[in-house]
N, C-alpha and C positions, 0 to 999 in steps of 0.2 A: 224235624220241623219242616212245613214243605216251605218249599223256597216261593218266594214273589215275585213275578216278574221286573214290577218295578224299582226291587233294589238290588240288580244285578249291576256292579258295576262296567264302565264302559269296557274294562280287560280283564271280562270274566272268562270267556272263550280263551284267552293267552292262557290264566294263569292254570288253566284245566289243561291246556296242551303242555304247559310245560310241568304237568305232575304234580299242581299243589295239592294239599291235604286241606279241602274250605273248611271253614262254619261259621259259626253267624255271628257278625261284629256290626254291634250300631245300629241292624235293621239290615245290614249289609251280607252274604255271604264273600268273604274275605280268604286269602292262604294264610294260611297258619304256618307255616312251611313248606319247602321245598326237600332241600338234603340234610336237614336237621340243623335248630336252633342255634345249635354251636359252631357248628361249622358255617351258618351263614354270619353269624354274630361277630366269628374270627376273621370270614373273607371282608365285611365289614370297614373291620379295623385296616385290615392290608392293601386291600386293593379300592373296590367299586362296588356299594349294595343298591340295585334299583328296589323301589317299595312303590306301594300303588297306594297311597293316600286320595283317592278320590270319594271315602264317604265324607273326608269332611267337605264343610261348608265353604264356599266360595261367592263373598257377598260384595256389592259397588254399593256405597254409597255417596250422595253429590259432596262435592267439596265446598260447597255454600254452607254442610249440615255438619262443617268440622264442629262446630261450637256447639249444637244440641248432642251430636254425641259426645262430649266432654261430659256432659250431664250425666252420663251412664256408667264413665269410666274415669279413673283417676292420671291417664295419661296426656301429655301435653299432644293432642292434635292439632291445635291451630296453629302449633306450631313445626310442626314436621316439616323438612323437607321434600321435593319431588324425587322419586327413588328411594327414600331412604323406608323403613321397617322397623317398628316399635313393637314390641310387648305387651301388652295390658290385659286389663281384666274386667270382664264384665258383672259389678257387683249388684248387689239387692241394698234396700231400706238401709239393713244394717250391719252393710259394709262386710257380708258377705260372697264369694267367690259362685256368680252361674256360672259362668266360663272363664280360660283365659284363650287370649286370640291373639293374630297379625294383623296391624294395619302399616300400610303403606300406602303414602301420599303417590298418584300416579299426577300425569299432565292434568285431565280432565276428573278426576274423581276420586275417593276412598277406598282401596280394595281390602276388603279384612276375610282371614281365613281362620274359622272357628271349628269347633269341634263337631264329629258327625254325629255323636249320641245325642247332643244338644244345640243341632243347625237350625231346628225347628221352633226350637223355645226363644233360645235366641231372638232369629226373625220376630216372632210376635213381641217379644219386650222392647225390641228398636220400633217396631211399628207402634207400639201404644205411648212410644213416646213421641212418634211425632216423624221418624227419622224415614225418608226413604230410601226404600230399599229393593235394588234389583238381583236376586238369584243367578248365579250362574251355573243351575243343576245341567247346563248342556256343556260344562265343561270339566275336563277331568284335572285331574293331580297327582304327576310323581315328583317321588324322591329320589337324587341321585347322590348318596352318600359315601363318603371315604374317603382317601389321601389323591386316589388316580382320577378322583368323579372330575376334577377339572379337568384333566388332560381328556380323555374321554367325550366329554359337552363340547368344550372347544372342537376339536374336531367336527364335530357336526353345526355346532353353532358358534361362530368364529366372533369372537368379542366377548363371550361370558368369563373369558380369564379376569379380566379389567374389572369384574366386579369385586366388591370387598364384601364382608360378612356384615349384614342386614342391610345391605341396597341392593335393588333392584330394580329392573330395564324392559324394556318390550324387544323382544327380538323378532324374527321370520326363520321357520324352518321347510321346506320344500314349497311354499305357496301360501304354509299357512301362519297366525300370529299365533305368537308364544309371551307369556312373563313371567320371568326368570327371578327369582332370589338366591343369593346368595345367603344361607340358611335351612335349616332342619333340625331336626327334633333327637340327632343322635351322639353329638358329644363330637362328630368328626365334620371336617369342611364337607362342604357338599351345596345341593341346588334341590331350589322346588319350581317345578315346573309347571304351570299352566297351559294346558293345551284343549284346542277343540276336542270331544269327547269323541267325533269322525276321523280324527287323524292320532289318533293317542295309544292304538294298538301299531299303526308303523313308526311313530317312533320309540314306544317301546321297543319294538322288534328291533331297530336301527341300532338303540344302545345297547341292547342285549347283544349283538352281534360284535361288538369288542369283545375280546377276550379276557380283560379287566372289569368286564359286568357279574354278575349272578346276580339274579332277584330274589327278593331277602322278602320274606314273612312277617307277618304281627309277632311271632313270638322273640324274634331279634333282635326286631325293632322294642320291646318290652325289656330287654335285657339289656342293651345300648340305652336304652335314654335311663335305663337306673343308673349305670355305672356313670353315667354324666350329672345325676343326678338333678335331673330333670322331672318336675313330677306329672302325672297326669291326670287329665281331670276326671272326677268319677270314683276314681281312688284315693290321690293325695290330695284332691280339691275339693270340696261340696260348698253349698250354699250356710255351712257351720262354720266354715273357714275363712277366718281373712288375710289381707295380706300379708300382714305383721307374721301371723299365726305360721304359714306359709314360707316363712322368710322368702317374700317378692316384693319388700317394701321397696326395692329398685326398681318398680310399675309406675312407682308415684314418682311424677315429674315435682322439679324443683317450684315450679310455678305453680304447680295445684296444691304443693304443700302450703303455700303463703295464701292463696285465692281459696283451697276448697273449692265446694260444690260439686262432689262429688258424690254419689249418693254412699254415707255411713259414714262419712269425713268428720264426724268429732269423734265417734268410736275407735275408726282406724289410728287417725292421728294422735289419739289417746296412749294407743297401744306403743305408737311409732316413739313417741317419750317417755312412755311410764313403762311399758312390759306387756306383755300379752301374756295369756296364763297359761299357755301350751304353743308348742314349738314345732316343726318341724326336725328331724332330727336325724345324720347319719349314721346307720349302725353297722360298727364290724362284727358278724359273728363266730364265736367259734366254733373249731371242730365242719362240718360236712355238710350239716343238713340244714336244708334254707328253713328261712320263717316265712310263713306266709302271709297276706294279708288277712287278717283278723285276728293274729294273735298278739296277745297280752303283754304289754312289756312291767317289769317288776321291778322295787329296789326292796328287799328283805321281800315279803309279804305281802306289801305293798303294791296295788295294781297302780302304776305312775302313768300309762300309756300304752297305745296301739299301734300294730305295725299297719302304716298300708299301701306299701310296695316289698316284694322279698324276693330273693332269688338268689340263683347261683351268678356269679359274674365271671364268665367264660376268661376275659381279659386277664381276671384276678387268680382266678382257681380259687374262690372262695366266696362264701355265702355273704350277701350284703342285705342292706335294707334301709326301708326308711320307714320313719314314725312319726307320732305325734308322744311327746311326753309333756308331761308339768313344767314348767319354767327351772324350777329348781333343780330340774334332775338335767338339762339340757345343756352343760357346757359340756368343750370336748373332755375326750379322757373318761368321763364319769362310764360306771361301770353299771351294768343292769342286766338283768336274765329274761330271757324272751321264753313262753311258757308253748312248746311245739310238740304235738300228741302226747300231752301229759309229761314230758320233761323239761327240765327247766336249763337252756342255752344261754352260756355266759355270751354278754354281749359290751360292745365300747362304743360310747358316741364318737365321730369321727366328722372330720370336717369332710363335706362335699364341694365339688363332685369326687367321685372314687377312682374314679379316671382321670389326670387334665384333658380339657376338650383341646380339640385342634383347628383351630378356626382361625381365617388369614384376615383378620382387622385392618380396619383402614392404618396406610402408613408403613406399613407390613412391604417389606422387601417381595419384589415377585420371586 
């Protein structure tokens, strides 16, 4: 496919110098890898994986318009603190999943960081409701993921130790502004970083030059956020799925349960008391060979559900997964066979995530 100028991102050049394998993620040409999956998946876990998250979306909105976007989403903005980083979802009519996102209350404004397949859609459904919105397509995003990512950051940006896992700060790094979260998408502590998209290839260059860096691909970032179980949107989210469905009913703040007004708030809430009729669900499988997303999960005969996340999980040495099943078929323990090039893989739901994450919460000894 020929490539577009305009969605090269701003360390396209880097990630071609330093050997990635591209192709096309979001609209974006993306690495897919560097030294292979596993081994970036494993350095990950041990050391420090930088990832170049700049097709998603990086949006301000005013802090006057905390309350119309409450309208859109089931989470408590109006009441956020400054610094702090919330979870939510941006649902439809009924109380189905467009996206899920980050907002964090900054001094002067809303910063929410949404998905890049659907930065677009997005945008237009906060505008037709009313919400303004300023793009920050001249700004890029990495991830600094792992156990070492803090010692590492520090160094260069002296004070991001003192953050805790989902607050974040404005910092300065050689002249220029940065904002910093303590947060990412991989099951290990780590940082997302906001930087001018002019200044974003030297500081990548700058944290790549620790010796506790290597830059990690889409494909380990894919196998990281399973084993944290984590889902993503596109796969384990669509506009079919609700919270409930999703087990992310921890989106909905204590006060929108009581108030509502959220858009699909008697359906959700429905579901949040009575049951939703299909689950989210973790699967151990057996034997070697992953499942993939689209196959069929079974109890007898029975098609009960679909997978849609699968893989090997490097950490585990063993093939994982996530689905959607029947209610019934959803507690732990229960047994089921996943149906993968015409044979049928015994499988166990399991509680997630597959990994414990490793995130230094507020109150958390340094």
């Amino acid at each position: 496919m020929r490539e577009s100028p305009d969605r090269l991102l701003p360390l396209d050049a880097l990630h071609r110098r330093l050997g990635a394998r591209m192709v096309l993620f979001a609209g974006y040409q993306m690495p897919i890898q560097y030294d292979g999956i596993i081994a970036e998946h494993l350095w990950t876990r041990a050391h420090a994986g930088l990832f170049d998250v700049s097709h998603m979306g990086q949006l301000l909105v005013p802090t006057a318009e905390a309350a119309l976007l409450e309208t859109l989403l089931p989470g408590d903005i109006i009441g956020l603190g400054v610094g702090v980083l919330r979870y939510s979802l941006l649902l439809n009519a009924a109380g189905g999943i467009l996206d899920d996102l980050m907002v964090t209350r900054r001094a002067g404004d809303l910063y929410l960081v949404v998905n890049g397949a659907v930065k677009d859609a997005d945008v237009a459904v906060l505008r037709d409701a009313g919400v303004t919105v300023d793009r920050r397509d001249d700004w890029a995003l990495l991830a600094l993921q792992g156990p070492t990512a803090v010692t590492v950051l520090e160094a260069l940006v002296p004070g991001v130790a003192a953050l805790r896992f989902m607050r974040a700060a404005g910092f300065a790094w050689q002249g220029h502004d940065l904002w910093i979260s303590r947060s990412g998408y991989t099951g290990e502590d780590g940082f997302e970083i906001s930087v001018p998209a002019a200044a974003a290839d030297a500081l990548a260059t700058a944290l790549l030059a620790d010796a506790e860096v290597k830059p990690i691909g889409l494909g380990a970032r894919d196998s990281l956020r399973l084993e944290a179980g984590l889902p993503l949107y596109g796969h384990d989210l669509d506009p079919a799925t609700t919270p409930v469905m999703a087990g992310l009913a921890f989106a909905i703040s204590k006060r929108r349960k009581l108030e509502r007004g959220f858009p699909g708030a008697e359906r959700v809430m429905d579901e949040l008391f009575n049951g939703a009729a299909r689950r989210r669900v973790g699967l151990a499988v057996a034997g070697k060979l992953p499942a993939r997303e689209g196959a069929a999960v079974f109890v007898g005969d029975t098609a009960v559900g679909v997978v849609t996340s699968g893989g090997f999980a490097p950490s585990l040495e063993a093939p994982i997964a996530m689905a959607y099943v029947d209610t019934a078929h959803a507690a732990d323990g229960t047994a089921l066979t996943i149906e993968v090039r015409g044979r049928r893989l015994d499988a166990t739901v399991v509680p997630m995530p597959f990994k414990p994450k490793n995130y230094v919460r507020e109150g958390a000894v340094a």
